[in-house]
C-alpha positions as CSV (number, residue, x, y, z in Angstrom):
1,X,-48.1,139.4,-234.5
2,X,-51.8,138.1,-234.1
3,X,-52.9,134.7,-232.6
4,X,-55.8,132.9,-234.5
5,X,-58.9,133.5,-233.4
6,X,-61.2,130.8,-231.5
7,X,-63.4,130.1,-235.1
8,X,-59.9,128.8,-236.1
9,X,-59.7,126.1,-233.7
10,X,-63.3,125.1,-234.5
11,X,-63.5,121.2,-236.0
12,X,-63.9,121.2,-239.5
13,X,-67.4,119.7,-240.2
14,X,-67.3,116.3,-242.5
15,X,-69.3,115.6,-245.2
16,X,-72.8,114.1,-245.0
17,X,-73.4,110.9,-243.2
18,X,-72.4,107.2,-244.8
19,X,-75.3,105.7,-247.2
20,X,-77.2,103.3,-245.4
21,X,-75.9,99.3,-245.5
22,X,-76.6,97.3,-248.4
23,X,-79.9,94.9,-248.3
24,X,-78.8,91.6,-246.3
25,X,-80.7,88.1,-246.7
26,X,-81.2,85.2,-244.7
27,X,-80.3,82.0,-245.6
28,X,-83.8,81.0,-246.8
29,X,-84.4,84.3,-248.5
30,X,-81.0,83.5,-250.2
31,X,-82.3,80.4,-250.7
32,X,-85.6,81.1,-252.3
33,X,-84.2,84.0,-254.3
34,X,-82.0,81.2,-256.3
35,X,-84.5,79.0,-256.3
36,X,-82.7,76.2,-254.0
37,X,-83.0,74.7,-250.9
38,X,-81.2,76.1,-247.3
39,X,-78.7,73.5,-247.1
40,X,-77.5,74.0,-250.7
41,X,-76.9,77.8,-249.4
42,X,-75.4,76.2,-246.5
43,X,-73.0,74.4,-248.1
44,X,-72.0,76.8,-250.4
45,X,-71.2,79.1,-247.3
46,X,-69.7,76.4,-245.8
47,X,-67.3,75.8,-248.6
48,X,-66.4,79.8,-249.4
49,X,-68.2,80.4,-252.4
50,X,-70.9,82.5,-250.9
51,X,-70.0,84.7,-248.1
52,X,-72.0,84.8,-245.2
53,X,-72.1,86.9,-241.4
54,X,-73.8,85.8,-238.2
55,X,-76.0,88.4,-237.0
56,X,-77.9,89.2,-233.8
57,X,-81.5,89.2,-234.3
58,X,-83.8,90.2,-231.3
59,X,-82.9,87.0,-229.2
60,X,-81.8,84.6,-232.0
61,X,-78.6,84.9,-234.1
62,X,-79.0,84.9,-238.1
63,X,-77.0,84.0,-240.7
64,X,-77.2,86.5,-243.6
65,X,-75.8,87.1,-247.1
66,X,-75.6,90.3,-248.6
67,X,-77.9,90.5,-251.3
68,X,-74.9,91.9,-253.8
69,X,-72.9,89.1,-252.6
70,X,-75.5,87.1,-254.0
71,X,-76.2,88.5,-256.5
72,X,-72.4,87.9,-257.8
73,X,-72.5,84.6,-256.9
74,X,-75.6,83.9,-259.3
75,X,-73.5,85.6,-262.1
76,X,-70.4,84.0,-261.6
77,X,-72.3,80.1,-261.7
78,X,-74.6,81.1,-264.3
79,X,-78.1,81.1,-261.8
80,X,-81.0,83.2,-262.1
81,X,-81.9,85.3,-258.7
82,X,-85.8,85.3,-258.2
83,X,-87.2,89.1,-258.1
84,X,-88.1,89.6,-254.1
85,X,-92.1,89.6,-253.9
86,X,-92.8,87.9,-256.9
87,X,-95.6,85.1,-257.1
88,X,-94.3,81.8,-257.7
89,X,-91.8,80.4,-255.6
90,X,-89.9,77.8,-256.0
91,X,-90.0,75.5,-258.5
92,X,-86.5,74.3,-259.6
93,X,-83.9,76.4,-260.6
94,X,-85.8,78.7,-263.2
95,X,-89.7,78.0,-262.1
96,X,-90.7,81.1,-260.3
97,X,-87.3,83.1,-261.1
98,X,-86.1,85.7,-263.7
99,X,-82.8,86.2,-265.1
100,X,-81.8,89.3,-263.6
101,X,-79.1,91.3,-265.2
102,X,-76.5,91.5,-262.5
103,X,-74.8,94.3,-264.1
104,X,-76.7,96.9,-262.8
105,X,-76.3,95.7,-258.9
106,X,-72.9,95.7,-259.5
107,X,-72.7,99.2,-261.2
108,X,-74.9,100.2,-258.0
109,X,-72.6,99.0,-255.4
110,X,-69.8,100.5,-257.3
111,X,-71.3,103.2,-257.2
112,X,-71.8,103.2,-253.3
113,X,-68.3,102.2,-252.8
114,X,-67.3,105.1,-255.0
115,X,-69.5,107.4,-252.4
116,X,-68.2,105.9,-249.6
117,X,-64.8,106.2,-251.3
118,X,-65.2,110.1,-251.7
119,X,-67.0,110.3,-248.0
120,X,-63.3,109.2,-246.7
121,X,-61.2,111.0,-248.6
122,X,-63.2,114.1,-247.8
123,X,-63.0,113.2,-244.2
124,X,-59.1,113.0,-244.5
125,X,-58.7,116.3,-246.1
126,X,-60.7,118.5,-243.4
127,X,-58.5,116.6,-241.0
128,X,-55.4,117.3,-242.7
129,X,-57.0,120.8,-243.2
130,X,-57.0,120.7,-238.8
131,X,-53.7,119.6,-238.7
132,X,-53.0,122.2,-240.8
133,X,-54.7,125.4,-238.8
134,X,-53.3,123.1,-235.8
135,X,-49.6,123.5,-236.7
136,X,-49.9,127.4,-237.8
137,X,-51.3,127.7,-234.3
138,X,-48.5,125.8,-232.8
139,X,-45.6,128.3,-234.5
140,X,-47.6,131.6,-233.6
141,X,-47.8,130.2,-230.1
142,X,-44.2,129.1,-230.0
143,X,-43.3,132.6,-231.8
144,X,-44.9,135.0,-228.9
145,X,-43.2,132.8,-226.2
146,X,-40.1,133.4,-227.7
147,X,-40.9,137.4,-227.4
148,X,-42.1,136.9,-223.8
149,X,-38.7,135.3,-222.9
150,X,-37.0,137.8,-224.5
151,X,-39.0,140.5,-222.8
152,X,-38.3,139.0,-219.5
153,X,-34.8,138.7,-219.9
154,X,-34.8,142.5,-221.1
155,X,-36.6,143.8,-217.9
156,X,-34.5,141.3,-215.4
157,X,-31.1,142.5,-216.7
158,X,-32.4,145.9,-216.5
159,X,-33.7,146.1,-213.4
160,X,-31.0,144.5,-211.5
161,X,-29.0,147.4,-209.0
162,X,-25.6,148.3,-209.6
163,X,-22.5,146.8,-208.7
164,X,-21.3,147.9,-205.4
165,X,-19.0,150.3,-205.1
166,X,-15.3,149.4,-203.0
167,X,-14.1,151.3,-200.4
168,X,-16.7,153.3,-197.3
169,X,-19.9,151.7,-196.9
170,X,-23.2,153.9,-197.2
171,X,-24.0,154.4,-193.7
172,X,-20.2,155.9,-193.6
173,X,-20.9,157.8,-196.3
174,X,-24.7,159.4,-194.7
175,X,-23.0,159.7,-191.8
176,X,-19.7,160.4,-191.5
177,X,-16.7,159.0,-190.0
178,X,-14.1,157.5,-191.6
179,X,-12.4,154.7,-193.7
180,X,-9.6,152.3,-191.5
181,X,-7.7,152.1,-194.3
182,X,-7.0,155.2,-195.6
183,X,-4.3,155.1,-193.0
184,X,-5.6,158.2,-191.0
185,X,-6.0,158.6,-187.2
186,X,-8.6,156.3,-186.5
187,X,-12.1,157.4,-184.7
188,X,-11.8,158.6,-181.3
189,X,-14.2,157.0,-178.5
């Protein structure tokens, strides 16, 4: 019976590192990009249609949007999103902005999600793979304890003495003399 080796104990390496996080926006980058003012954004965070998280910025906290987020929001009420750089603006709710098909922001974050997805479930498997190795190692442990026990049983029982014998002790035996009860004349003195 062989053990497994110490390269069998080794962790498993996981797959490559998470993608980095998706492009966030602050409120009046949101707002700009739709072409409407802060407190419109506000209040649509305010009242759940636009999702929103409070960040930590240097020494001030930010609220931010994700830019997909946004994006979906655009589609879903029919808005244009303004392409980030662009000269122009504001200027209403189309001056300065250009439809933007949506689709493909939505295809890419599938896609990351799908990546991400995959990342996890790879991760799962070269733990389950551990586990695995883990468990083998448990029953080959558990398998040469069993033959150690039963080796040390096998050499206690064998090396016990014998059973001592009734009737003259050994020093009567070495040295003569006899037995009391054999109902001879007993030892003169």
């Amino acid at each position: 019976m062989s053990l497994p080796s110490a390269e069998d104990c080794k962790p498993i390496p996981g797959p490559e590192p998470l993608p980095a996080p998706m492009t966030r926006l602050t409120i009046r980058q949101a707002a700009e990009a739709l072409g409407v003012s802060k407190r419109t954004v506000k209040r649509r965070v305010d009242a759940g249609d636009l999702s929103a998280t409070l960040e930590r910025r240097g020494q001030r906290d930010v609220w931010t949007v994700d830019a997909a987020e946004l994006a979906r929001y655009a589609q879903a009420t029919g808005q244009t999103v303004a392409v980030p750089g662009q000269e122009g603006g504001h200027g209403g709710a189309t001056g300065g902005a250009v439809p933007q098909d949506t689709s493909g922001m939505v295809a890419a974050d599938q896609a990351a999600l799908r990546q991400e997805v995959g990342h996890w479930r790879a991760l799962a498997a070269s733990k389950d793979d551990m586990i695995a190795a883990l468990r083998d190692r448990i029953a080959a442990q558990e398998a040469q304890m069993a033959f150690l026990q039963e080796q040390v049983r096998h050499l206690t029982t064998r090396a016990l003495p014998p059973a001592r014998q009734e009737g003259r002790s050994w020093w009567r035996r070495a040295f003569g003399g006899r037995s009391t009860d054999r109902g001879g004349p007993s030892e003169v003195t």
